[in-house]
DOMARTI-538965 format. One record per residue: x negated, y negated, z negated of N, C-alpha, C, O in turn. Coordinates in steps of 0.001 Angstrom, whole numbers, plus 500000, padded with zeros to 6 digits. Each point is the difference from the previous one (the first is absolute). Layout:
<recs>
XYZXYZXYZXYZ/...
</recs>
This chain:
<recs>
799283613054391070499256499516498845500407500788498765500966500762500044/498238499049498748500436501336499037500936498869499304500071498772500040/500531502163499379501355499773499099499190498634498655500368498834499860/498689501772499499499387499235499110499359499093500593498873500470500159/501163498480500279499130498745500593498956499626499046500470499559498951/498177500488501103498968499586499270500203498341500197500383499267500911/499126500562497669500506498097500506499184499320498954499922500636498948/499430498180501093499889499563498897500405499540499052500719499098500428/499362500871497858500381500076498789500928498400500007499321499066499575/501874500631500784500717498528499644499159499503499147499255499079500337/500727501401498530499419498923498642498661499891500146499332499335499209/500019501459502056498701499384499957499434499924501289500264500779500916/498642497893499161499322500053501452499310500490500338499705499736501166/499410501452498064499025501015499691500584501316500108499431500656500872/501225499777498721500239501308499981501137500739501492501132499812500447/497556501149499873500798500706501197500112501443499264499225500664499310/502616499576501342500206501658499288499730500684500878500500501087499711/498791499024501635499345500907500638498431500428499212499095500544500632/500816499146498098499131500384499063500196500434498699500231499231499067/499664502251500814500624500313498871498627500051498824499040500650500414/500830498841498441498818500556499105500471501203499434501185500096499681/498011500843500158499996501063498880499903499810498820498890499469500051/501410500520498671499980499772498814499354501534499657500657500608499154/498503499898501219499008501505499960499331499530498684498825499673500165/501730500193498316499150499534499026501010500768498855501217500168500079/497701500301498658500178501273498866501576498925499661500832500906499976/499886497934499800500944500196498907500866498209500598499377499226500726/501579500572498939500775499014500480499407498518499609500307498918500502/498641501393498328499642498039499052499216500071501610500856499528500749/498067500802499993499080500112500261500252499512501596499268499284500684/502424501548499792500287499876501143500869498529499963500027499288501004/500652500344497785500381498338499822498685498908500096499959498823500358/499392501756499342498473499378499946499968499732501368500568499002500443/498796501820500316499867499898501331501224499210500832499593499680501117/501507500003498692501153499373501127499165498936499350499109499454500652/501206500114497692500207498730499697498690498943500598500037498794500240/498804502215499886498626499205500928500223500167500967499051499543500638/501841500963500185499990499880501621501648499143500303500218499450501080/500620500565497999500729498837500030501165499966501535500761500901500355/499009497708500324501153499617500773498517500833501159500136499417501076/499197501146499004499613500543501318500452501579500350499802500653501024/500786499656497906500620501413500481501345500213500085500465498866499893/500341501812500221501330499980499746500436500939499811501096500098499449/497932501313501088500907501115500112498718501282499058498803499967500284/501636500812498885499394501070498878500312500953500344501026500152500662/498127500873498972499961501585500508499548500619498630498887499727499549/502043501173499741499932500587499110500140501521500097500951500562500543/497513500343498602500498501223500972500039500601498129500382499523498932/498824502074501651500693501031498846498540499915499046499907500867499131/499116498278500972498547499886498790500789499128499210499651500129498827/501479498838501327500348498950499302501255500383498872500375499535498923/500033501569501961501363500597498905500148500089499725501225499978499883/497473500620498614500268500275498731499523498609499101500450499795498873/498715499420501699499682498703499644501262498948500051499762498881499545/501030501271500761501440498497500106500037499729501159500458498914500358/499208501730500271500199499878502125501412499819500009500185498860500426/500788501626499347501806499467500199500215499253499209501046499449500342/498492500003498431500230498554499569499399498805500929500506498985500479/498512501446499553498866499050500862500728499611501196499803498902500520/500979501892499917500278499253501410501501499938499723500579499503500966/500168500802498137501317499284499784499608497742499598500447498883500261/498246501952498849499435498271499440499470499219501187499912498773499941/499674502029501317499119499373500778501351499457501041500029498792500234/500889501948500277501085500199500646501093498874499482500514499379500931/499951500233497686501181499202499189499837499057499762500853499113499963/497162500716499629499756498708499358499268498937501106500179498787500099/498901502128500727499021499468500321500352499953501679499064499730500753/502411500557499879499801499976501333499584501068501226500056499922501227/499550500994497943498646500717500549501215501038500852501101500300499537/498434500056501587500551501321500209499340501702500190498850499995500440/501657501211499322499765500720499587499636501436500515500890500834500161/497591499490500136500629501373500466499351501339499022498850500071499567/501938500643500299499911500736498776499178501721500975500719500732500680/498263499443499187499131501217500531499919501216499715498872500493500019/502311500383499624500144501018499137499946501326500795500075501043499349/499809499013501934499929501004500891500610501303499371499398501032499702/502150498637500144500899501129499602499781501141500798499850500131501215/500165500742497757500632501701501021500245500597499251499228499894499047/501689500915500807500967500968499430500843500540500756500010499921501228/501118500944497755500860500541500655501141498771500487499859498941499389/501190501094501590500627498810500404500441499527499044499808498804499781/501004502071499247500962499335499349498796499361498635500049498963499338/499243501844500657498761498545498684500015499232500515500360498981499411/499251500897502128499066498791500359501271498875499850500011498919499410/501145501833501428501394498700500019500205499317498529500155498784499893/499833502135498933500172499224498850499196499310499613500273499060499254/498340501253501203498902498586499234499721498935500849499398499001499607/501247501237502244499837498984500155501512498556499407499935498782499835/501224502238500028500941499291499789499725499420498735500770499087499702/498276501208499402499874499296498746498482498761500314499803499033499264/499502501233501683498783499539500041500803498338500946499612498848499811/501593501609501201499914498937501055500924499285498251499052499370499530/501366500564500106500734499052498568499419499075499358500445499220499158/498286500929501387498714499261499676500370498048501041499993498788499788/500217502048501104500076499183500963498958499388500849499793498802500193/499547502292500312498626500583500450500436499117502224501014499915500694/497654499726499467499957499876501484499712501290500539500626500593500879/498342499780498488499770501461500947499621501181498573499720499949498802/500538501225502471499778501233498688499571501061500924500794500370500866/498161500104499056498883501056500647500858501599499587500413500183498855/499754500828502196500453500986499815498979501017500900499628499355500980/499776502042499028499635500761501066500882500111501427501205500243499952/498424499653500720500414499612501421501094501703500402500705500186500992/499020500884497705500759500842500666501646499560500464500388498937499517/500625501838501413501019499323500375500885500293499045500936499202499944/499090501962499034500507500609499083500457498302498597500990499439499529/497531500474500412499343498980498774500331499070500667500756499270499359/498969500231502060501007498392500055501684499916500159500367498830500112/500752502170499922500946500286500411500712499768498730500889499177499783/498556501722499374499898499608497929499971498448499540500734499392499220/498159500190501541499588498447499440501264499322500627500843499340499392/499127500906501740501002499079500380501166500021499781500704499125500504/499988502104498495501013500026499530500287499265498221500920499782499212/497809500093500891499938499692498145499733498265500289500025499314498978/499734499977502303499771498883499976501049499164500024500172498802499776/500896502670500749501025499017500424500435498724500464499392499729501036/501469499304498605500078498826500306498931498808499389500266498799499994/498814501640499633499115498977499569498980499846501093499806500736500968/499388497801498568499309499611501197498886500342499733499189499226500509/500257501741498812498910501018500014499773500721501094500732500923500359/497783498534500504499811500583500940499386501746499986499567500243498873/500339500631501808499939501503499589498615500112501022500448500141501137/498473499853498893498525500403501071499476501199499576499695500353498861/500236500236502195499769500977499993498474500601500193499734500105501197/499343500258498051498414500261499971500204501110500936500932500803499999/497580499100501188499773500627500826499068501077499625500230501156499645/498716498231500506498804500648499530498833499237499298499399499039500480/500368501570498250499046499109499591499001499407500491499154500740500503/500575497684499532498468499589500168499199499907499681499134499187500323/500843501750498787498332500741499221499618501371500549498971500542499599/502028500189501540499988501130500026499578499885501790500451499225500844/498702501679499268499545500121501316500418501517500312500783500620499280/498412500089502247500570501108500028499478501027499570500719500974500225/498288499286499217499219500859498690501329500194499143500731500969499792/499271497931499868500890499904498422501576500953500179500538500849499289/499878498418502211501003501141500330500157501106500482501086500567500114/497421500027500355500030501338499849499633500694498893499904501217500155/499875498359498818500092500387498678501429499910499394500361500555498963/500000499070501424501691499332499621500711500911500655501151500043499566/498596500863501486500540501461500925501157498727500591501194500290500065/498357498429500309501505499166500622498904500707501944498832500084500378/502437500190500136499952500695501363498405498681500690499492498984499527/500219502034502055499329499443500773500363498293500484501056499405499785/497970500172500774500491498719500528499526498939499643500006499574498845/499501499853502188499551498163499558500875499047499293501182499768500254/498000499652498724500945499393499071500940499165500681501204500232499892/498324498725500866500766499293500707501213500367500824500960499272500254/498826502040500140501427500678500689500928500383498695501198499747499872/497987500891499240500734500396498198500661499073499578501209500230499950/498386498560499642500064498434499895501741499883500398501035500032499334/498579499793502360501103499432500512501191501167499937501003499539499457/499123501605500883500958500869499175500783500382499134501092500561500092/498009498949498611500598500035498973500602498431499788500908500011499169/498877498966501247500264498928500489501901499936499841500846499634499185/499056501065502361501145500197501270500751500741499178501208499814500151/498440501088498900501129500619499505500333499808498553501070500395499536/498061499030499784500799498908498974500687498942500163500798499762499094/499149499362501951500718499314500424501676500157500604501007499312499829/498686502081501032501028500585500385501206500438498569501206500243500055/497914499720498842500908501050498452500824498369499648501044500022499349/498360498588501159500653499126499264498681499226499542500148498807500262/498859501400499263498856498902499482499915498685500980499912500005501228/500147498686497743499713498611500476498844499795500676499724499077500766/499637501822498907498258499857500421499445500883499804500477501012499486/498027498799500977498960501125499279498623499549499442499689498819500153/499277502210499075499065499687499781498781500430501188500282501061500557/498724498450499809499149500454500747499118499101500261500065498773500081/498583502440500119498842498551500224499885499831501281500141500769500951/499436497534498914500023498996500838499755500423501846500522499564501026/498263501645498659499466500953501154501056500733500735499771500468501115/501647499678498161501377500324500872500827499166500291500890500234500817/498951498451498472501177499431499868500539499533501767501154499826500391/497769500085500272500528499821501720500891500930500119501176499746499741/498335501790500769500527501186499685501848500113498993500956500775499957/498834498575499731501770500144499342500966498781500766500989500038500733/498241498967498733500484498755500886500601500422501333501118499529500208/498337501326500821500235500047500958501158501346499854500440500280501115/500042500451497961500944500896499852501443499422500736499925498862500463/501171501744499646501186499535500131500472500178498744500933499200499924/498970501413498977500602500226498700499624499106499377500691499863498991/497904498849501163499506499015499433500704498869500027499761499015499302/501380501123501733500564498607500349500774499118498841501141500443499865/498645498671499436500254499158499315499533500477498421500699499628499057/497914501331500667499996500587499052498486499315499894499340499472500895/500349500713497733499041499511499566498880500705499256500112500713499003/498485498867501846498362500742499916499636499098498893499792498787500006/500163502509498571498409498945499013499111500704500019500197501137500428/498281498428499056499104500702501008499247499384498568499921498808499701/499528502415499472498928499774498985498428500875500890499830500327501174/499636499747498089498544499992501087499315499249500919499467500306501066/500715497914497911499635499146500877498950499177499289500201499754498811/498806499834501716498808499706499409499492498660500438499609500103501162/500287499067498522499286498296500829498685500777499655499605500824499175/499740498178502344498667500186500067498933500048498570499994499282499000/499164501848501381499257500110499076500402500720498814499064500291499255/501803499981500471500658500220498572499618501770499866500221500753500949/499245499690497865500467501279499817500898500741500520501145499550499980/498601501910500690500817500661500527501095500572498800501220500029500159/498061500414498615500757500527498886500193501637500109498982500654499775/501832499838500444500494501330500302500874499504501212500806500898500244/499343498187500496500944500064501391498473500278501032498819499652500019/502639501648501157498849500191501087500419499493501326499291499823500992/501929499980498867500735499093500839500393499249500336501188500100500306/497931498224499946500183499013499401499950499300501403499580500527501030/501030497908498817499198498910500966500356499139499081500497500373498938/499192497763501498499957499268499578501542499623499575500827500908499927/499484497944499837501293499395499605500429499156501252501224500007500132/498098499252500844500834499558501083500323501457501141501052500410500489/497649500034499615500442501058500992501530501154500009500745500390500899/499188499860497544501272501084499577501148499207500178500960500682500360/499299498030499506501438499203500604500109500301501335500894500569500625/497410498670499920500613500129501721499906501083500436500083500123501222/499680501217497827500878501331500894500645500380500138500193500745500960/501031498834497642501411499796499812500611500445498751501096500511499769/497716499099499328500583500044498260500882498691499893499893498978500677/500684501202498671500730498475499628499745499880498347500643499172499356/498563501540500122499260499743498534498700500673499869499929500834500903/499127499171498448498940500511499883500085499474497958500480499079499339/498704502226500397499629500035498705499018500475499521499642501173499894/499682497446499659498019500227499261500408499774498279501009499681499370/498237500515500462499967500274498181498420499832499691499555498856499905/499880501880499991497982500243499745499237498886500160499229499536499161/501090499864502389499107498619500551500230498710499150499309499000499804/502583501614499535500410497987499532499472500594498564499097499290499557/501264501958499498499748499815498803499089500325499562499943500173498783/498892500056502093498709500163499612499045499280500159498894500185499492/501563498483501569499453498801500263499494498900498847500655499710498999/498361499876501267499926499299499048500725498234499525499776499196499095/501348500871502353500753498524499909500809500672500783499740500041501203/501678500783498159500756501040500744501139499082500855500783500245500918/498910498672498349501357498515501067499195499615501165500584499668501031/497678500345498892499651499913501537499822501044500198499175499946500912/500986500956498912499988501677501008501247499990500802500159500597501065/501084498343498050501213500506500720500345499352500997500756500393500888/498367497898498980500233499220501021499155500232501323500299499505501087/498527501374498659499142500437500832500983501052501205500011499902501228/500505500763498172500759501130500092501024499307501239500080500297501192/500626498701498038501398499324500948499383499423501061500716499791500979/497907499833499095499368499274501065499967500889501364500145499697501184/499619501449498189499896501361501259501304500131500126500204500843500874/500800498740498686501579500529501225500180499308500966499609498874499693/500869501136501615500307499735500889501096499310499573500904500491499323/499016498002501185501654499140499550500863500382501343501166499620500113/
</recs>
């Protein structure tokens, strides 16, 4: 079983953290806005790099200290090792659940030295799920079906030390079944409830299916904050997980 147990929220009978929301919105009033209407049904926030210059690391120290909330911060580091080790050692101070790095083994080896003893988890991004294989042969990234790419880069971020990885839902079997996966943990953005706008993801399935392939989180953003009653988008949402 993975190290992080998805579980539902103690303080609430609503909220499962095998559901992460995206806070994908211009500035922090806007992304407090959004928890404070979705309330005791969420528990867990995803803050990436559109929010950063808006109060995105206040926002989730406020969302994180005051409000319960826990945290994963989307910054898909890469640099040279020794940058990446110092910003993550200043970023995990935050006191962050998770923190997104490029899946190279170089860039998670860094992270995981700057996380040190904190309980900042280190996931490692595979391949984007906006990016198909057009996109990566424009990108000159070598031959090969994503899904074999996927699980590779997978196996060997994991191998550098990463808690987890990023990847869409369409691999997440595919890693699950790794030996380097064993007690490590799949989040899986590129997930869409029925009907919903594709957006820019090309790699998508629903929200029950990406658990039972072996995400142990999935993360939508677009469907809840573009909804027009984003607290029933989310309960809609929890209805599709598998208990």
């Amino acid at each position: 079983m993975p190290a992080d147990q998805p579980s539902r929220s103690p303080s609430s009978p609503v909220a499962d953290d095998r559901l992460i929301v995206a806070l994908d919105l211009p500035h922090a009033l806007a992304g407090l806005e959004l928890a404070q209407r979705l309330g005791d049904a969420v528990s867990f926030y995803k803050i990436g790099l559109g929010m950063l210059t808006g109060g995105g690391l206040a926002l989730a120290r406020e969302l994180k200290d005051e409000h319960g909330k826990r945290i994963f911060l989307d910054m898909k580091l890469f640099d040279i090792g020794a940058t990446v080790e110092a910003a993550v050692r200043g970023l995990a101070a935050f006191g962050l659940d998770f923190l997104t790095v490029h899946g190279d083994p170089h860039v998670v080896r860094a992270a995981r030295e700057g996380a040190g003893g904190s309980e900042t988890k280190i996931l490692a991004v595979t391949i984007l799920t906006s990016l198909d294989r057009a996109d990566l042969d424009r990108a000159l990234i070598r031959e090969g079906e994503i899904p074999d790419l996927v699980a590779e880069r997978a196996a060997r971020a994991l191998e550098a030390g990463a808690d987890g990885v990023i990847a869409s839902p369409r691999e997440a079997a595919l890693i699950r079944a790794l030996p380097e996966a064993e007690g490590k943990l799949i989040v899986t953005p590129g997930v869409r409830p029925a009907g919903a706008d594709l957006g820019d993801q090309k790699r998508v399935t629903g929200p029950g299916e990406a658990i039972r392939a072996g995400a142990d989180h999935i993360v939508v953003g677009r469907p809840v904050w573009q909804a027009a009653d984003p607290r029933e988008a989310v309960l809609s949402i929890l209805e599709d997980l598998p208990r």
